[in-house]
C-alpha positions as CSV (number, residue, x, y, z in Angstrom):
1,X,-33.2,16.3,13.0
2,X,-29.6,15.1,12.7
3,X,-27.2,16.9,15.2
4,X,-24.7,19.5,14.0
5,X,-21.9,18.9,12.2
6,X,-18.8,17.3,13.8
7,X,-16.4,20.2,14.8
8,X,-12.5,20.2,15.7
9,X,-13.0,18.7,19.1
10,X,-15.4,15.5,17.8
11,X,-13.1,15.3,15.1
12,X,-10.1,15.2,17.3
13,X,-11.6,12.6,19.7
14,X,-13.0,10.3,16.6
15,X,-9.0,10.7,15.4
16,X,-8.0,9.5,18.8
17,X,-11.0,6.6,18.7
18,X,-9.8,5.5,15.7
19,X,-5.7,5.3,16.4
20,X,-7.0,3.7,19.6
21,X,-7.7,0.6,17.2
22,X,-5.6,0.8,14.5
23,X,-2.2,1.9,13.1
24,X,-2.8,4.5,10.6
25,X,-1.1,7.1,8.3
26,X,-1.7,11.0,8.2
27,X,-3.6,10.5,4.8
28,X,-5.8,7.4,5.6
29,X,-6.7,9.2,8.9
30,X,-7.9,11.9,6.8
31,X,-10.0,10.0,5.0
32,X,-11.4,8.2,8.0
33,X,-12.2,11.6,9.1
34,X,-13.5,12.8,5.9
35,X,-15.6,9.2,5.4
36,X,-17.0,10.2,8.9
37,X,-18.6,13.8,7.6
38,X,-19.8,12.6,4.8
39,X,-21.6,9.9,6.2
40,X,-23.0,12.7,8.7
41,X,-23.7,14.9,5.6
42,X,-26.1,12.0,4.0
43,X,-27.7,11.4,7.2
44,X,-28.7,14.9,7.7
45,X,-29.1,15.9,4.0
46,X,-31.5,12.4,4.2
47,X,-33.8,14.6,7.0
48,X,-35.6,17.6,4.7
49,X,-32.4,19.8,5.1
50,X,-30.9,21.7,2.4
51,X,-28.8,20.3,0.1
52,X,-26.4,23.1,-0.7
53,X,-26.3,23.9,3.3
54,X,-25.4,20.4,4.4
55,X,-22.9,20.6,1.5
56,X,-21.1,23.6,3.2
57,X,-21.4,22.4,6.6
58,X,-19.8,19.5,5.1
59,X,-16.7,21.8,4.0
60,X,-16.2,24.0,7.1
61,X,-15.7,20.7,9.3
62,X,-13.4,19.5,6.5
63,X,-11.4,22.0,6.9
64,X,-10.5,21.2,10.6
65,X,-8.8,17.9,9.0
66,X,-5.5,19.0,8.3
67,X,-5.4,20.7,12.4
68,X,-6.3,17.7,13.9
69,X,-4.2,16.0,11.9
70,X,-1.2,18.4,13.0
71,X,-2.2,18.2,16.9
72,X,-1.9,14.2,16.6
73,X,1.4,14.5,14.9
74,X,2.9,17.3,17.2
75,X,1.5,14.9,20.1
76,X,3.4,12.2,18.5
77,X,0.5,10.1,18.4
78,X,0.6,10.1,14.2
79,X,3.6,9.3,12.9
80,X,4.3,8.1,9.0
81,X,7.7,7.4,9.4
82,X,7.5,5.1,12.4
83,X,4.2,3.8,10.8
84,X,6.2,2.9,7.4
85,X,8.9,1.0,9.8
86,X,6.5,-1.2,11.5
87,X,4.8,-2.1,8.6
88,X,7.5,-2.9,6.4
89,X,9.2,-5.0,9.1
90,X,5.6,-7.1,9.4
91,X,5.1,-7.0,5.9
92,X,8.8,-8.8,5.5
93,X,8.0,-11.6,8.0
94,X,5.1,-12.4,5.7
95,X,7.7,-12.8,3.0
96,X,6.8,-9.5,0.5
97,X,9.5,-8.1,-1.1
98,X,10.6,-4.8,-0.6
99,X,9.2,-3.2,-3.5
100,X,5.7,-5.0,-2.6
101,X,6.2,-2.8,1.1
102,X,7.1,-0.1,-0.6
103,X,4.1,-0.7,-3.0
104,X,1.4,-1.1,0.4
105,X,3.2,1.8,2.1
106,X,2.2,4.5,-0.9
107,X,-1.1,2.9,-0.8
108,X,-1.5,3.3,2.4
109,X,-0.5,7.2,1.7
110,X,3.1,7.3,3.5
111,X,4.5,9.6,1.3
112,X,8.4,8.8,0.0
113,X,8.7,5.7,2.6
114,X,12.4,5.0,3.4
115,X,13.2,1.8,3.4
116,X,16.8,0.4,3.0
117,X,17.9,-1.8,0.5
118,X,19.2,-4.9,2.2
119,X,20.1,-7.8,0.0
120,X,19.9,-10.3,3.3
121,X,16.7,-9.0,4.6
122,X,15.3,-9.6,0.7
123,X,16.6,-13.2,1.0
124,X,15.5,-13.8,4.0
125,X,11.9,-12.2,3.2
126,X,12.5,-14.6,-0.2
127,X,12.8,-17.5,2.6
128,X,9.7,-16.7,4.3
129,X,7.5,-16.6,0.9
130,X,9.2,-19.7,0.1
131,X,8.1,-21.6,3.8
132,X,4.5,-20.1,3.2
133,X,4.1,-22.0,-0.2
134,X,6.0,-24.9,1.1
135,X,8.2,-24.3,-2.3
136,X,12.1,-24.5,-2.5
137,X,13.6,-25.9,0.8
138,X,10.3,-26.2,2.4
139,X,8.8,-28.2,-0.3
140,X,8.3,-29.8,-3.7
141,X,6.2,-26.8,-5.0
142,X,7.1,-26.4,-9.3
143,X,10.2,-24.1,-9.4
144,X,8.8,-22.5,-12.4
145,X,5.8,-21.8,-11.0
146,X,7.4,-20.1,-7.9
147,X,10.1,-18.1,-9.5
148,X,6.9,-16.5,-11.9
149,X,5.3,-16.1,-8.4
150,X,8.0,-14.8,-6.7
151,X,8.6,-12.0,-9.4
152,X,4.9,-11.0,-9.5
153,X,5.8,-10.1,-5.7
154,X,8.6,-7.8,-6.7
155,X,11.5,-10.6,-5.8
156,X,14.6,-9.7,-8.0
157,X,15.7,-13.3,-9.6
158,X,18.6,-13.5,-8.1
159,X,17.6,-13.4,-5.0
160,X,14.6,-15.8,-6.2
161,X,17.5,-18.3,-7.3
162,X,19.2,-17.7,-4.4
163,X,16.9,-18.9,-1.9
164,X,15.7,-21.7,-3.9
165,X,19.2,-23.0,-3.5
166,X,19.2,-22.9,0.2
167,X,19.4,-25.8,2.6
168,X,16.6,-25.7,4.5
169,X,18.2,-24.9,7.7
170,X,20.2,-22.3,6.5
171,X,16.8,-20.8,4.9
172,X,15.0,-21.4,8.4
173,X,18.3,-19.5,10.1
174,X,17.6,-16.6,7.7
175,X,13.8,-15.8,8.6
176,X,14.7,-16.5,12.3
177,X,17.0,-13.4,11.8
178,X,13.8,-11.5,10.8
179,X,11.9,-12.0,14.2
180,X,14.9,-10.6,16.2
């Protein structure tokens, strides 16, 4: 027989197991946590149980979610906004554009992420995409190709044409302003 159900407290410390190893938001904890009963509720629904009883099991410990969710956050150890920062800083350095963080941040389930425009930061991010496909200063890549490329990412084409115009230092100057 498959043990009982995980409660608050298993919950809590499978939350803290799981922040432990990764960065994540309030929503895609709660679906971590939600993945993790129902993977208990096949397992013990799999063992001659009753269906409709492992099904309510299955929504009582849901419903200590959203507490343990609020205990991490008052603890400070879940934070959306902070999590929407980092990731949109990293997700620059890799060259995406800010509507493509913006994009991965609602995916991810921040909700409303803040993120400021800044047209230097978008060139500079333009500059980092560009280095990565060895395209514009950084290359001979086709500058069709690239600017159709480039706006697929969510790069405004100006700022595209802006950083295809670039020296190559300069461009290199820009994304070492990124890393500081």
């Amino acid at each position: 027989m498959a043990s009982k159900p995980p409660d608050a407290a298993k919950l809590y410390e499978a939350a803290l197991n799981h922040l432990a190893r990764f960065a994540a938001t309030e929503a895609g904890l709660a679906q971590v946590l939600a993945r993790k009963l129902e993977r208990w509720g096949r397992l013990y629904a799999g063992e001659d149980a009753d269906a409709d009883e492992v099904a309510a099991e299955v929504r009582r410990a849901r419903a200590a979610i959203p507490g343990v969710i609020a205990r991490l956050r008052e603890a400070g150890l879940l934070n959306d906004a902070a999590f929407a920062a980092s990731r949109a800083k990293r997700l620059t350095r890799q060259g995406k554009s800010r509507r493509a963080a913006l994009a991965h941040l609602a995916a991810k389930g921040v909700a409303r992420p803040v993120l400021a425009e800044d047209p230097r930061r978008e060139l500079a991010a333009a500059c980092a995409y560009l280095r990565r496909r060895r395209a514009g200063p950084f290359g001979e890549a086709p500058e069709a190709k690239i600017m159709a490329a480039m706006a697929r990412g969510g790069f405004a084409q100006e700022i595209v044409r802006h950083a295809l115009r670039l020296d190559r230092e300069e461009a290199e100057g820009l994304i070492k302003e990124l890393h500081e």
